[in-house]
Structure formats: structure tokens, C-alpha cells
VEXDRENKE-884959 format. One record per residue (C-alpha): x, y, z negated. Coordinates in pm, whole numbers, plus 50000, padded with zeros to 5 digits. Layout:
BEGIN
X/Y/Z
X/Y/Z
...
END
This chain:
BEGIN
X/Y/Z
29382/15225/17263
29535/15019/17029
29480/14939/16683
29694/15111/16363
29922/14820/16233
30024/14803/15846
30351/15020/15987
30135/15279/16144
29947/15358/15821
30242/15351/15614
30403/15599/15842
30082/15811/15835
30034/15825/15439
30440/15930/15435
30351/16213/15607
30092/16316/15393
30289/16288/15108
30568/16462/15227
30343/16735/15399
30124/16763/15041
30453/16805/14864
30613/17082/15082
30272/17271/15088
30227/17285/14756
30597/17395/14733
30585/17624/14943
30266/17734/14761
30455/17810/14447
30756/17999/14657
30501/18216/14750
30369/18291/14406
30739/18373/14318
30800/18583/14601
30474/18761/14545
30499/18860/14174
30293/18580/14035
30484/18445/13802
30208/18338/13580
30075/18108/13848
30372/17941/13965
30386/17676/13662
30116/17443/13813
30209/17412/14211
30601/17361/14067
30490/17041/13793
30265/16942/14075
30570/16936/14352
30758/16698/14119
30491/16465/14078
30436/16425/14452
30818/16377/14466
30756/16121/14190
30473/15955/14355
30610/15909/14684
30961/15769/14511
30747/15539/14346
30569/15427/14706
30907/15368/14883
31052/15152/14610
30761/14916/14512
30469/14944/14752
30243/14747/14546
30205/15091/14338
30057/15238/14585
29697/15309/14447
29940/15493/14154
30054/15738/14408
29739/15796/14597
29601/15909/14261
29887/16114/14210
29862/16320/14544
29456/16334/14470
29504/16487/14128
29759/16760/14260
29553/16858/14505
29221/16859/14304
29372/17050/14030
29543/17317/14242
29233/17350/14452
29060/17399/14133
29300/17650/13952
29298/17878/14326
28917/17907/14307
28850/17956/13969
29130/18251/14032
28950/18427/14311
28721/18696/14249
28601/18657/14615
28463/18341/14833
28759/18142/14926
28571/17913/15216
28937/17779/15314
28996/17618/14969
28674/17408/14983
28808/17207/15265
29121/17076/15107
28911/16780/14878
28734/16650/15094
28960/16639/15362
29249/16500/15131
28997/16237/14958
28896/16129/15338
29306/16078/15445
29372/15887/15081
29102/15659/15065
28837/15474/15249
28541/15592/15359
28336/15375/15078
28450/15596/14812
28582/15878/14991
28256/15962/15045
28106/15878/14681
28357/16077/14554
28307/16373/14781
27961/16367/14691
28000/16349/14326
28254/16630/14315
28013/16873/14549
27817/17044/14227
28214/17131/14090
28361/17317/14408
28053/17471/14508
28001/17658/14117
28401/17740/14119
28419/17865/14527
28048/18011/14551
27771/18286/14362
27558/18074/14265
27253/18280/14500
27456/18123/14788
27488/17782/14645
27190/17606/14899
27334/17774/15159
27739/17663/15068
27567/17319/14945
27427/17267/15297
27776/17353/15431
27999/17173/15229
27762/16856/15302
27817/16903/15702
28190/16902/15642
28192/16563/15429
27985/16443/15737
28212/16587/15976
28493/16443/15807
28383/16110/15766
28356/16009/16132
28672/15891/16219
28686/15652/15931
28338/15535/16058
28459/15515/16420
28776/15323/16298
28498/15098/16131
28321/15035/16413
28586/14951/16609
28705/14738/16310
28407/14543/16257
28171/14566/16613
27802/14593/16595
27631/14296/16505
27438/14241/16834
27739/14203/17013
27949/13994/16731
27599/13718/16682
27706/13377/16634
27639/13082/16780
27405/12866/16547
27595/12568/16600
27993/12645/16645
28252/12924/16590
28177/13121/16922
27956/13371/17044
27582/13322/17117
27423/13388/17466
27309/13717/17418
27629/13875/17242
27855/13672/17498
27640/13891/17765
27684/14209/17557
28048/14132/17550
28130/14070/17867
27913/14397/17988
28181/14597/17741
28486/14404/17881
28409/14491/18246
28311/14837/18202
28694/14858/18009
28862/14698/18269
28694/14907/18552
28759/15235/18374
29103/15157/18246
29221/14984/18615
29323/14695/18376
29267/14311/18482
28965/14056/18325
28951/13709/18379
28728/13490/18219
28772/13119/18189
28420/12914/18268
28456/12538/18047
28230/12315/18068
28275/12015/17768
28089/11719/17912
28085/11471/17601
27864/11729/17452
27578/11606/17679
27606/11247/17568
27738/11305/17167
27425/11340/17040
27205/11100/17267
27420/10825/17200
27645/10894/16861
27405/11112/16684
27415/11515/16582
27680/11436/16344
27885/11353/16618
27767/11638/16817
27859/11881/16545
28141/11740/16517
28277/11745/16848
28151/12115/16884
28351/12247/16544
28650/12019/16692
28686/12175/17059
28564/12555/16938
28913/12552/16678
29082/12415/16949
29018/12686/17157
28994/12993/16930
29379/12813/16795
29533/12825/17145
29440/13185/17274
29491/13563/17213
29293/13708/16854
29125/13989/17126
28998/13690/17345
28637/13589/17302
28492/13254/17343
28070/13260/17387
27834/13006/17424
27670/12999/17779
27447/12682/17746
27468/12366/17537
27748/12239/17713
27947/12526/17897
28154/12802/17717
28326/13119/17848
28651/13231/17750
28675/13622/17820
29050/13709/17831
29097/14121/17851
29417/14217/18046
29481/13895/18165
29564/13858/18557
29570/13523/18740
29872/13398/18634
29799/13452/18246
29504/13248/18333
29585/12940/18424
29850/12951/18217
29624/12993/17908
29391/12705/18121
29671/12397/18114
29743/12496/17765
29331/12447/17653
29327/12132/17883
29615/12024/17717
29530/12050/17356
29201/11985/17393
29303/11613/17521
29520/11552/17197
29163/11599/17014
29068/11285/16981
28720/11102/16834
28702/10715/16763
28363/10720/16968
28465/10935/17269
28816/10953/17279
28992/11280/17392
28783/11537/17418
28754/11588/17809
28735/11948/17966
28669/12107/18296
28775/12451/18324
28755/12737/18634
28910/13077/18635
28771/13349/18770
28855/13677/18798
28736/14066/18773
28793/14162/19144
28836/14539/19250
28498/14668/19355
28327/14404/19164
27991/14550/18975
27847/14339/18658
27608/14159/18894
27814/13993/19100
28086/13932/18853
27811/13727/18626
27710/13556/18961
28065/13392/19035
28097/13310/18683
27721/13118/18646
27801/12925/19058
28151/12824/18857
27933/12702/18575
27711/12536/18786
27982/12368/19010
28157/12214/18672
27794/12085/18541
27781/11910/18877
27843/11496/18822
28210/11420/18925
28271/11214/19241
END
């Protein structure tokens, strides 16, 4: 599944606007059609200033935070004026905050605010000899509510286990490169889509620091990690396997995609060039996620192609 872009969310708060604006509209037709005249003053001022806020978000988007204050404030005060009105428990009406705080903002203060507001709806919506059982209620919703906004976080920012850095470069460390490559072949087996990883072994790295130094070490090792990270997909992951040998993963990436994306790394990595070593020299292997493969076996081609590159050349 893919990720929203900026589009997608813009496309998603339009239709709550417009969906906030023609509920609460329609809210005040029915108060007309129903005799309540005295009631239909509120939902009507509150149409026009979700008509004003979302005029406002289509002509200067940087006023946004204006008009996500705007819908909040309709709804809070119309949810407010409905249960203060009813004689009887109206369960229905104590879903609309939190629900409408959850789709305006995220989940940070969504939920603060949620919280904070809890004592309010409960005392207007509930007697208060029900209130721990309503309280206990209204707190599962908020809960309930709040998990897609957690699982888009979590698919935002991964756990931290599986995102570890390397101590010395921009890549992955050993055991999150494992973790990662666990998740990427479990996708690809489930989903039918391709893998291929690409095994690079960097054999100046071996020599830098013997010879030149850690300075040139680091150097080297901050040099070739940009260099890679600059020349593939944001999705693709680059770990460390040992001192010397990375893997590229590359999700939905068939044979062909490979090697492509393997000439271009050998390629910019030999216009890197240090006074002490000259262009940085790379061997690189592709392999691939075959169908049938299991974890094991997978890991086992991709450490013999490790091993084969950290073998001296003839």
C-alpha cells in the first residue's frame, strides 16, 4: 500500500469540509422543517463559516490551520448546543469531537485535546451517576480512534530496532539490516512482488585506515554511503554487513532494474575520488528473491556472494 502524498491529504480534508458543511446544513433544514425555529440560528451561522473556511483553504493554503479551527469550533459548539438541549442521553453526539479532532489534527494534540475536553461532554451528554461508567467509554473511543493515526506513524517512522544506525556511516547496522531484510522478503512473498538485493563489497576500506589513518577511513565511508543513498530509490535500504561489505535491498526491483541500478553505483562511485586512494573502487553482485525461496536460503546466496567479492582478485 502506498503512502498518502501532499495531494491525497488535501483531497481528504476537502471532503471533510465539504461533508461538515452539508451536515450541518442539512442539520439546520431539519430544524426548519421540524418546527424548530429557535434552534436553527446556530447550524445556519455555522454553515457559512465552513463555506468561509474552506474558501479561505482553496485560495491561500498557507491559512490552513485558520480553517481547521474553523471546522473544529462549528462542530464543538453545535455538539455542545445538541447536548445541553437533550433531556435524554444522546450517546451518538459524543462521538462527533473526538472523531472530528482525530480527522483535523495530529494525533499529538488530537489526543491532548480529546482528553482535556472529556470532563465537558461527559457533564453535558451524561447523569452524572453514570459518569465512571460514560468516562470509561468515552476513553475507549479516543483509543479506538487514535489508531490509525498511530498506524500511519508507524509506518511513517519504523520501529527503532529495525531503523538502528550504523555507528560509523549513513546505513543500517547488522542487526536492523537483518530485521529489514526479514520484512522485505516476507512482503515480497506475500504480495508475489520481486526483491533483489545488491551485495558491495568496498575494498579500500580494508586498507584506509591501516595505511592513511581513521580519518581517511571515515572519510571514505561518509563518501561512498552518499554516493549510494544519492543514486537509488528513497524506499531502498543500504545496511552494513561487515566492515567492508554493504547490502543494497531494492523492493520491487526484478533483474533488469538491478543491474541497471548496479552500473549506475559502479559508475558514480568511480568519479569519487581521494588524493590517497584514488576512485573509490567497488565490487558489486546481484542477487535475487527466487520463487520458493525461504529466508534461509535467501541470506545464504547473499553471505557466498559476499564471501566470493571479499575473495583477493586474480
Amino acid at each position: 500500500m502506498r503512502d498518502f502524498s501532499q495531494r491525497d491529504y488535501d483531497r481528504l480534508f476537502l471532503v471533510v469540509y465539504i461533508g461538515g458543511m452539508l451536515l450541518i446544513a442539512s442539520h439546520a433544514l431539519w430544524h426548519y422543517l421540524m418546527g424548530h425555529y429557535e434552534a436553527i440560528l446556530l447550524p445556519a451561522l455555522l454553515t457559512l463559516l465552513l463555506a468561509g473556511a474552506l474558501f479561505v483553504r482553496l485560495a491561500n493554503p498557507g491559512l490552513h490551520r485558520m480553517a481547521t479551527y474553523a471546522v473544529l469550533i462549528s462542530g464543538y459548539l453545535l455538539t455542545a448546543a445538541d447536548l445541553a438541549a437533550h433531556d435524554t442521553q444522546a450517546w451518538l453526539w459524543l462521538g462527533v469531537p473526538p472523531t472530528l479532532t482525530f480527522l483535523l489534527l495530529p494525533l499529538a494534540p488530537a489526543t491532548l485535546l480529546n482528553l482535556s475536553l472529556t470532563p465537558v461532554w461527559l457533564l453535558l451528554a451524561v447523569p452524572i451517576p453514570m459518569l465512571w461508567q460514560a468516562g470509561l467509554a468515552y476513553l475507549t473511543l479516543i483509543g479506538l480512534l487514535s489508531l490509525p493515526a498511530r498506524l500511519a506513524l508507524q509506518r511513517r517512522f519504523p520501529r527503532r530496532d529495525s531503523e538502528q544506525p550504523d555507528a560509523q556511516c549513513d546505513a543500517l547496522s547488522h542487526h536492523a539490516l537483518a530485521l529489514r531484510l526479514t520484512a522485505e522478503v516476507e512482503r515480497g512473498r506475500a504480495l508475489k512482488r520481486p526483491l533483489a538485493v545488491l551485495v558491495i563489497h568496498l575494498p579500500q576500506l580494508e586498507m584506509a585506515e591501516e595505511q592513511f589513518g581513521s580519518h581517511l577511513l571515515q572519510a571514505l565511508l561518509t563518501r561512498a554511503c552518499a554516493t549510494i543513498q544519492a543514486n537509488c530509490r528513497q524506499h531502498d535500504l543500504l545496511g552494513r554487513e561487515r566492515d567492508s561489505l554493504f547490502w543494497l535491498l531494492l523492493p520491487d526491483t526484478g533483474e533488469a532494474g538491478a543491474l541497471i541500478v548496479r552500473e549506475r553505483l559502479l559508475q558514480a562511485l568511480n568519479r569519487d575520488v581521494f588524493a590517497e586512494t584514488g576512485a573509490i573502487q567497488a565490487r558489486i553482485r546481484s542477487e535475487h528473491l527466487l520463487p520458493g525461496d525461504t529466508l534461509e536460503r535467501f541470506e545464504q546466496r547473499l553471505a557466498a556472494a559476499g564471501l566470493k567479492l571479499l575473495e583477493p582478485s586474480p
